[in-house]
N, C-alpha and C positions, 0 to 999 in steps of 0.2 A: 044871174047866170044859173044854171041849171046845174045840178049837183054831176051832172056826167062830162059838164064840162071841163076842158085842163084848167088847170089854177096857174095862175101867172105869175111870173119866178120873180122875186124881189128885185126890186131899182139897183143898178150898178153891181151884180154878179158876173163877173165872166166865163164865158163855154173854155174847158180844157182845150188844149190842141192836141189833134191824134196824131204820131210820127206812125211813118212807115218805114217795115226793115227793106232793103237792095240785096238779097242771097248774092250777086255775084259781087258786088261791094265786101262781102262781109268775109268771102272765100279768098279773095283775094290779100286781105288783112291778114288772116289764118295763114297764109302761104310765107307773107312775110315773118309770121313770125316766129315758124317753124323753121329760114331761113337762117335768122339772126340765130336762133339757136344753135344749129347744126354749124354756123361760122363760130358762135364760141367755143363751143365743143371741139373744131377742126383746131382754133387756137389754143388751147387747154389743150390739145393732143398733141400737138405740134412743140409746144411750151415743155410738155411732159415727156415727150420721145427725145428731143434736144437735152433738157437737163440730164434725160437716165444717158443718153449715150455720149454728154460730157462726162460723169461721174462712170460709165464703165469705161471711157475712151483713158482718164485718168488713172483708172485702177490698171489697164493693160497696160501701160503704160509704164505703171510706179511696176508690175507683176514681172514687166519684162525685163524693167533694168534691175530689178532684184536678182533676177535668174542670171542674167548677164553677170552680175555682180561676182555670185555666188561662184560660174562657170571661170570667170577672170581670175578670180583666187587661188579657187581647186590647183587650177593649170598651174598658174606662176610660182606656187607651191611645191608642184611635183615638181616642175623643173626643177628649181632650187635643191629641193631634196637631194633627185637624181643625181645633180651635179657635183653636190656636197659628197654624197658615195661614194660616185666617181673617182674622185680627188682625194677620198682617203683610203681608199683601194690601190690607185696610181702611186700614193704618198710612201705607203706602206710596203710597198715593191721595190723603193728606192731606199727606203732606211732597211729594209732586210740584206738587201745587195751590201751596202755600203758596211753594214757588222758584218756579213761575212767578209768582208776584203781586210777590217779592223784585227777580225780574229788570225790570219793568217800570220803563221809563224817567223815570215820574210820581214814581212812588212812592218812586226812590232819590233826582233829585230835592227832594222836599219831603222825606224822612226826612234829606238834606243840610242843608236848610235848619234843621230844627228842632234837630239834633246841634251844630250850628254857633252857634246863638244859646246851648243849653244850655252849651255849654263854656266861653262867657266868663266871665273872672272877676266874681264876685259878682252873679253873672245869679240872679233871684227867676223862679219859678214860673213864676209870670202872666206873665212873658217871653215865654214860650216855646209854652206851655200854648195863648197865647191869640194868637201869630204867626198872619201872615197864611198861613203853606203849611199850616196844621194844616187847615184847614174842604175846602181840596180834596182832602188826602191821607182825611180820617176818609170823605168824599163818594164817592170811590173805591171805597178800601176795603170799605164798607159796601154799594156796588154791586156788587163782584165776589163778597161770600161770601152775600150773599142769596141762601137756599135752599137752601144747601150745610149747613145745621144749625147753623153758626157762630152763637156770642153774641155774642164779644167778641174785641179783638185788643188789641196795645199793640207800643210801639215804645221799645226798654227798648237803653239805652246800656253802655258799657263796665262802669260802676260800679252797674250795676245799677237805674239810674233811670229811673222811665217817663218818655218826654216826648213821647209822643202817644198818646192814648185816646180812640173814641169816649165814653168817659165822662170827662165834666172833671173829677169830683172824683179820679180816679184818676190824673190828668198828677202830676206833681213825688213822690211816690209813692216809696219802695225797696221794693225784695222783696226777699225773705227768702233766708236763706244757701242753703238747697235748692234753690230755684229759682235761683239762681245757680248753685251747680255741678250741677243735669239739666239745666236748659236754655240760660243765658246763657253760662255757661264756652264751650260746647261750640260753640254758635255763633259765637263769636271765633275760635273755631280751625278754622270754616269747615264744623261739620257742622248737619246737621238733624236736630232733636230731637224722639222724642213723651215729652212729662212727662205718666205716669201719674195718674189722677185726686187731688186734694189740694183738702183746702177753701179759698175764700179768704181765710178768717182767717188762713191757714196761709201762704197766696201772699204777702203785704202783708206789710214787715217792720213798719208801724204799722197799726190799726186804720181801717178806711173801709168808705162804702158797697158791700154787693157784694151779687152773688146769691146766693139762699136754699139754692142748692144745688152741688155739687163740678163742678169743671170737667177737663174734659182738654185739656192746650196741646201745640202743635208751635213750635217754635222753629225760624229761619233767619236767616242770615247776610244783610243788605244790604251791598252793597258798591259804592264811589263810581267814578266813571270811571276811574279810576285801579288799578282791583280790589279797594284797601285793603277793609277791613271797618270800618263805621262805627258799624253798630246790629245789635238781632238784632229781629225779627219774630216775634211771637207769634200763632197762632189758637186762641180756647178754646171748646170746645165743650161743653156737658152730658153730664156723665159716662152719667147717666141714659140718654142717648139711643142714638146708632147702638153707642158702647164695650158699655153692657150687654146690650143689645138682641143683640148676635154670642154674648155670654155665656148667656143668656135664649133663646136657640134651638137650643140642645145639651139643654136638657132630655126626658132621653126617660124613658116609666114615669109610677109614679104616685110616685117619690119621688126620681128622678134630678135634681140640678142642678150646675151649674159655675160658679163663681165666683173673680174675683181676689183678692187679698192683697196685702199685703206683709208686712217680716219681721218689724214690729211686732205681726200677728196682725191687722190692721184689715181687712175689708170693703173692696173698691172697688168694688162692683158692690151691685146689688141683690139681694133674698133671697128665695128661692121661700116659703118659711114664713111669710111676713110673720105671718101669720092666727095661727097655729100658737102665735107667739114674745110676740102681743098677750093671748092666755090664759092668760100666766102668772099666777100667785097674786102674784110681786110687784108692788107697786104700782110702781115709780119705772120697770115695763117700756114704753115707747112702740113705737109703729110705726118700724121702723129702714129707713133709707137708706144709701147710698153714703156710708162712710167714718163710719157714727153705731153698727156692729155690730162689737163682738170676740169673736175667735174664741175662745173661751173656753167650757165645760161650764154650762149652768145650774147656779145655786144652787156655781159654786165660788170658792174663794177668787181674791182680784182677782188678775192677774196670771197668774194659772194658763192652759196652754194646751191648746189639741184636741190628741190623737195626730199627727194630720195636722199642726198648725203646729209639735208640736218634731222630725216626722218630716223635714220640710221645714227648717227648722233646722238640723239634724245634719247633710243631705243636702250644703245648701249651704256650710258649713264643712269639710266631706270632699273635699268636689268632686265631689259627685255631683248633678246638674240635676234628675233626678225620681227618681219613687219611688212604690210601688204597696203601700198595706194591706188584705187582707183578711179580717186578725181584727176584728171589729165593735169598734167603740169609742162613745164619746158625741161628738155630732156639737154644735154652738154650739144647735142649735133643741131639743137634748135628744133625740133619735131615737137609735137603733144603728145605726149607717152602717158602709158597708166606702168605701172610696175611693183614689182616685191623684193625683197633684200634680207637677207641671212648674214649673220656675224660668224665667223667660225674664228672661237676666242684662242682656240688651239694653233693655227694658223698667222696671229696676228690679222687677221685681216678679214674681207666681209666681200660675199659673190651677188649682184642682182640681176632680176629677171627682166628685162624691159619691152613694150610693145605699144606699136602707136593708136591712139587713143580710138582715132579711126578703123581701127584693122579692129580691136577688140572692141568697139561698142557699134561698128557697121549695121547689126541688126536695128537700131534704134533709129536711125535714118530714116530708115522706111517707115516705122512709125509715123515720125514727124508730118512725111509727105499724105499719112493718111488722113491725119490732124487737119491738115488744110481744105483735104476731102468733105471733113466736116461740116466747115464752115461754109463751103462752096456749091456742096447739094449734100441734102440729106440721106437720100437713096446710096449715094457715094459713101458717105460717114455710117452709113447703117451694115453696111460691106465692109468696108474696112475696118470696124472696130471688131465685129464676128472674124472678120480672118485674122485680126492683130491676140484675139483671144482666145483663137484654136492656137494662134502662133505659142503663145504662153503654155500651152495645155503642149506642146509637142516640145517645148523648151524642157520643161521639167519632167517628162518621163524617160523614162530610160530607153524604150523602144517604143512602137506602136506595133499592131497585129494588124497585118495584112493577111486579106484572106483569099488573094490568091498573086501571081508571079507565074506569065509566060503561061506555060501552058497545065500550071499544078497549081490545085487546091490546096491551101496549107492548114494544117490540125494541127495538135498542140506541138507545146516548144520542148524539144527534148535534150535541148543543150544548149549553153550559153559561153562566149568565149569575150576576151576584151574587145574584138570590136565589131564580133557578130553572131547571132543566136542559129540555132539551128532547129527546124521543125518536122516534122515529119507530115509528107505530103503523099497524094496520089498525083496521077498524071490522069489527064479527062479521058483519054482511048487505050491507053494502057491497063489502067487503074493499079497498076503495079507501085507498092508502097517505094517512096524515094523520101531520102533524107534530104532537104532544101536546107542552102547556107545563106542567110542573107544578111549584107554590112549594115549594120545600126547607123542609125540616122546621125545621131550626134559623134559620132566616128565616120563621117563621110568626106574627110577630106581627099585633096588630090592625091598624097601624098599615101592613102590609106586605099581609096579605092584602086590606086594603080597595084598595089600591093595583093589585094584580094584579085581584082582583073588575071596576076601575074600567076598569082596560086593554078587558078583553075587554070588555064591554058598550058602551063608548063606540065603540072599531073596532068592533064588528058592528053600529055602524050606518052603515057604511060600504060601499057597494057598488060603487065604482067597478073595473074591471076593473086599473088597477094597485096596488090597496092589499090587502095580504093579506084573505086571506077569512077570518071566524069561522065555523066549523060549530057550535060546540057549545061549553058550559063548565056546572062543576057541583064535585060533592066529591068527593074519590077517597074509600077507605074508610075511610081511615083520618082522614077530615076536611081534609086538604089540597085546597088548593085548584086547579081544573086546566081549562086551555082546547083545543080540538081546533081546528087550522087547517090552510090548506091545504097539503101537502108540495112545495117547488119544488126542479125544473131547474137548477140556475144555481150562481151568486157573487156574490158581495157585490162592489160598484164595488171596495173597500179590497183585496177579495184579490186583482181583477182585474188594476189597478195597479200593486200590489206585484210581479205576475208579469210582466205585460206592456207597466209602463211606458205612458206618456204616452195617451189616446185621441185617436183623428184626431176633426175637428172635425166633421164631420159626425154622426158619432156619437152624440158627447155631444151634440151639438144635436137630434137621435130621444131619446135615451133622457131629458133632460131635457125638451120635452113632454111625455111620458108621464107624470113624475112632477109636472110643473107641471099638468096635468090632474088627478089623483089628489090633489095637496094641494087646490085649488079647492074639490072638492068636500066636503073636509073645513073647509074655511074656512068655505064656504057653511054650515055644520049649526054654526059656533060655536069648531069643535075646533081647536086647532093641537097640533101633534106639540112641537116644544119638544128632538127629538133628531134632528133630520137631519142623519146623517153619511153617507160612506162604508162604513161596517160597517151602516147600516141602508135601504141599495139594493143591490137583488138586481136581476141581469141575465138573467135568465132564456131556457130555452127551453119557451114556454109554449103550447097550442092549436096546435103546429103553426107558431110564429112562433118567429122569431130575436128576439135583442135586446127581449124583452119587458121592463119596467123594473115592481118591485113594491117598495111602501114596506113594511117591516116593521116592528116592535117599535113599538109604541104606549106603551110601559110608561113613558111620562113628559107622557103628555096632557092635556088642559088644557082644560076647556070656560069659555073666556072670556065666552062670550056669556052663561052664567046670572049674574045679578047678584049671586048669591047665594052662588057657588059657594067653595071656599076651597078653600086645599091641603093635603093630608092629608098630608102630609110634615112633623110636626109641628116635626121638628130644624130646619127648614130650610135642609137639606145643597145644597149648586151639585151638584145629581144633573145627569150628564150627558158630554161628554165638551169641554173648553174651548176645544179649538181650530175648534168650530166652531158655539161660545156669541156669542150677540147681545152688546155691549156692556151692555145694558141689562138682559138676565138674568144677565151676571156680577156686577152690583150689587145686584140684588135680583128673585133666582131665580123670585118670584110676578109680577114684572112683565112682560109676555108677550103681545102682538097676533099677529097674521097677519105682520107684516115681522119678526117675531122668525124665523120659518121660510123667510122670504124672503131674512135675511142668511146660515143656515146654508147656506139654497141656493148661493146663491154662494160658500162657501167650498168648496162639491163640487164646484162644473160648473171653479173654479180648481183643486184635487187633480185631476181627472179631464184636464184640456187641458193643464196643466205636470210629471205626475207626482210633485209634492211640494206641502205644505200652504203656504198664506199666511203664516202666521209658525213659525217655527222657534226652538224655546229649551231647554236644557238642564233644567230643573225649570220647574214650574206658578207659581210666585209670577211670575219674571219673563215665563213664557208670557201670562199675565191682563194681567201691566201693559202691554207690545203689545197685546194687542186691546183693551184698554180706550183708549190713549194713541198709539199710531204707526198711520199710515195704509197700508191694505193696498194693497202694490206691484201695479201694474197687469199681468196677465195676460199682453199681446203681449209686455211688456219680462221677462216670464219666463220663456216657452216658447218651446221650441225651433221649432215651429210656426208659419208665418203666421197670425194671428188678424182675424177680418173685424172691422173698426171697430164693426159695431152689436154683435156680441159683446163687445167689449172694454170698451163702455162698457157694457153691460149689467151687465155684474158688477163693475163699479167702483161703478155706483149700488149695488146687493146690497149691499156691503162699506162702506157707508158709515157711521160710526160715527151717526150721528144718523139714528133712526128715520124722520123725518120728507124724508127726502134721500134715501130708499129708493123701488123701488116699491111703492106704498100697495098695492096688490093684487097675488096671482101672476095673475089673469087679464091683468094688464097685463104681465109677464113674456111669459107664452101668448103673446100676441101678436105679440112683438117676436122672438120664436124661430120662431113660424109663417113670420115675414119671412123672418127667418135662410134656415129649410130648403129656400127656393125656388131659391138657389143651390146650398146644403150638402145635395146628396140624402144620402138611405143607406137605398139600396135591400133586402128581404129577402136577395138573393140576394149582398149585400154581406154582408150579419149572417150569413149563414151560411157565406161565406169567413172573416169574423173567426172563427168558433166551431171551424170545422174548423183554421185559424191555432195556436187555442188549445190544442187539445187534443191535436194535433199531436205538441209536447214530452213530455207527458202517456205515448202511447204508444209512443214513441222511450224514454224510459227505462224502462218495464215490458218492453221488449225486451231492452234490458241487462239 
């Protein structure tokens, strides 16, 4: 073979095989597996968005019923408080009465005389029973607590025996070991007692005629000229009446009530459920009263008690006075209740808060229903946990900023009151600054907004140039409720005071026509305010005048003149501020004329001429018992100030505890101040020395 020829490949080699590639074979591989990717990644996303919106669906959840918790507490709380006050306010009013009727010279007296015949030996009943001091001492008595709610009284000696009673059959009489050591013990050794309500089978240590229903007594000490202690003085009154009646007006909701006990588990009050507890299936259920209901589970074994009476149990054997549940339990009328409970050791006995478990944990409902959203589509659950976690976020603030309501912008908050902030807005065509009042969110009940609703509509119909002006009111958007009034100039008489001490008499004698013109005409239409203090006159600089005087805050007003009209403050809380309460609305907050505004007056034009209030007291139980009980110190003997005689008596009538010893009208006020001003000028160009005075300090420290 010739050297250029090919060389021949060795025996049994084999040729490779050549593959070829398919590009759309190969793209289509590619596509899948760019596929499967993007489905794991959709699953892993899916996996991932589901876990976080289990664990934040969980946390809104745990967020909400914290805040709930929190919210449940607070309230059952105040109540309790509230009602604790109440009670030793009301308490305190009945043992003040009952020493003065002790101290009377009649009555110790003939309680002499009858103590004196009971003590001889082998002295019968009828003795004594039927002595000649008994018919003037029961004729007294029976005078002075006429009207005061009193039923009954009794004049019960050392040993425990009665030996004066408007009721005869009840003279010669013992009572029973308990009423000896609450009330007779304690008055031998010189104190005044309230015994908690008890029936009077219970009272009597033998059986006799009595009333059909449970009584509450105060006990006191009489004592002979000598000082000894001779007898103790009883007044019993029906439990029923004012005791349950303070109890009976904390209900707030459609399932709220408060009620006493003690630590047997028994009722002393009466029971919002009556209806509720008469449906039962068993027969031997009747309609229950004061001291006839135990706190006991329907349908459970005798003797068995509510969460609440062995929570309260426990508390008081630990040393602990109250105590708050709000895991649902069975409440005595058969409902799920959450509730709270206060011991009042002084009292013998313990008041709780109660509310159904429903009514107070309602928001979480809706949770639930979102929960399911969840599970049922994603897009659903991705919604509902963002609205269940703004819910949280509006739970726990105190208000939100709305930036605008109807037809006004709102800028910052220039005032804040319990159940709603005030801002300072424009109006969009006006651009005229307006004060905006809007009800806070977590304060929007019915019960609250009808109250704000009532404010605004009742002021705007009020036109006199010193009482704020209503422009406008309506819904924000969010459905809260909101009023536009007029922006002022000024201060309040309280900050004015506080800064500058005492006002010259002149002054106050300008700035009080003003305001005594401005009530007038609110008298005249029916209304009375019900809150004239110092925090609610404003001194403004108004139209170009000094010392203009404008009444504010309506939010506690009162059209007396409709016959028909009732108060929508269902609790019937002493809303207001006490020291400068009528006598007569610290007794009973609905009771309220024209001299009701006539007496706060006078306790301002006093703040305003002496630089400090008429009465002064460390805590509100003893501040109430002064204005109800000691006479308000006269004005000239206060102030540092000469004070003209028709002034001085002027506000001595004002401060008169007995509405009737007031003047009947502020036009009669008007009058006796127009007198006043004829000597007392105060001229503009005087109010605008005061205002430049004032503001003076004001920019001496923005220099510093």
């Amino acid at each position: 073979m010739s050297d250029d020829a090919d060389a021949s490949e060795p025996a049994g080699t084999a040729r490779p095989l050549i593959h070829t590639v398919d590009p759309a074979h190969e793209a289509a591989r590619e596509a899948q597996r760019r596929r499967t990717r993007l489905r794991g990644a959709l699953a892993f996303s899916v996996f991932a968005v589901s876990t976080l919106l289990i664990v934040a669906g969980t946390w809104t959840y745990d967020g909400v019923e914290r805040s709930l918790r929190e919210l449940r507490t607070d309230a059952l709380q105040s109540v309790l408080h509230a009602q604790a006050k109440t009670l030793e306010v009301w308490i305190a009013n009945q043992e003040h009465d009952i020493r003065r009727l002790a101290r009377d010279a009649n009555v110790r007296t003939q309680v002499r005389a009858l103590v004196d015949i009971a003590n001889q030996p082998g002295v019968l009943p009828e003795q004594y029973c039927t002595a000649p001091a008994r018919r003037p001492l029961v004729a007294q008595l029976n005078d002075a607590l006429s009207g005061s709610g009193a039923v009954a009284f009794n004049v019960i000696d050392r040993s425990g025996r009665i030996v004066a009673s408007q009721f005869r059959e009840y003279c010669g009489s013992q009572v029973s070991r308990f009423v000896l050591e609450q009330g007779i013990e304690p008055a031998f050794r010189g104190e005044t007692r309230f015994v908690r309500p008890h029936a009077e089978t219970a009272r009597l240590a033998a059986p006799q005629p009595q009333p059909d229903r449970a009584l509450v007594w105060v006990e006191t000490p009489v004592r002979d000229d000598d000082g000894d202690i001779i007898a103790a003085l009883g007044v019993g009154e029906y439990a029923h009446a004012q005791f349950a009646a303070i109890l009976a007006a904390a209900r707030g909701g459609d399932s709220g009530e408060v009620y006493a006990f003690d630590c047997r588990g028994v009722m002393l009050s009466e029971s919002r459920f009556v209806g509720d507890i008469d449906r039962r299936d068993d027969p031997s259920a009747r309609e229950p009263t004061t001291l006839s209901l135990q706190l006991q589970p329907p349908g459970s074994a005798a003797g068995t008690a509510t969460r609440l009476l062995e929570a309260a149990r426990e508390g008081i054997a630990g040393g602990h006075p109250t105590g708050v549940l709000l895991d649902p339990y069975p409440s005595y009328h058969g409902g799920e209740v959450v509730g709270a409970w206060q011991w009042l050791p002084a009292l013998d006995m313990g008041i709780a808060a109660e509310m159904s478990a429903e009514e107070a944990y309602a928001p979480l409902a809706v949770l639930r229903y979102a929960f399911g959203g969840v599970f049922a589509a994603l897009a659903v659950a991705v919604v509902a946990a963002l609205a269940a976690w703004f819910s949280v976020a509006l739970l726990r603030s105190e208000s939100s900023r709305r930036l605008r309501v109807g037809s006004y912008v709102l800028g910052e908050r220039i005032g804040e009151g319990g159940i709603a902030n005030v801002y300072l807005a424009r109006h969009d065509l006006l651009k005229r600054p307006t004060a905006v009042k809007l009800l806070k969110s977590r304060r929007a009940t019915d019960e609250m907004t009808a109250r704000f609703k009532r404010e605004a509509q009742l002021a705007s119909q009020l036109s006199h140039p010193n009482t704020i002006e209503i422009f406008d009111y309506g819904l924000a958007p969010d459905g809260l409720f909101y009023y536009a009034m007029e922006y002022l100039d000024g201060e309040t008489v309280q900050a004015l005071v506080k800064r500058s001490g005492a006002m010259p008499v002149a002054r106050v004698v300008h700035l009080l026509r003003q305001v005594c013109a401005a009530l007038a005409e609110a008298h005249g239409k029916g209304l009375v305010h019900r809150d004239i203090s110092p925090s609610n006159i404003m001194v403004c600089h108004h139209g170009g005048e000094y010392d203009f005087a404008k009444i504010i805050d309506f939010g506690l007003v009162k059209n007396f003149a409709e016959p028909h009209s009732h108060t929508i403050t269902r609790t019937l809380r002493i809303l207001g501020t006490p020291l400068y309460m009528a006598p007569e609305r610290l007794r009973d907050p609905a009771d309220v004329d024209a001299r009701t505004d006539i007496y706060a007056l006078g306790t301002v034009a006093y703040f305003m001429l002496t630089g400090h209030d008429a009465f002064d007291s460390p805590d509100e139980l003893s501040l109430t018992t002064k204005v109800l009980n000691e006479p308000a110190p006269s004005v000239s003997g206060a102030a540092a100030q000469a004070i003209p005689p028709e002034l001085d008596a002027l506000i001595a009538a004002c401060l008169h505890k007995q509405r009737e010893d007031r003047p009947q009208r502020v036009v009669d006020m008007l009058e006796v101040l127009e007198s006043i001003a004829r000597a007392e000028r105060w001229t503009q160009r005087d109010a605008e020395a005061a205002w430049q005075a004032q503001r003076a300090p004001d920019a001496r420290d923005s220099a510093a």
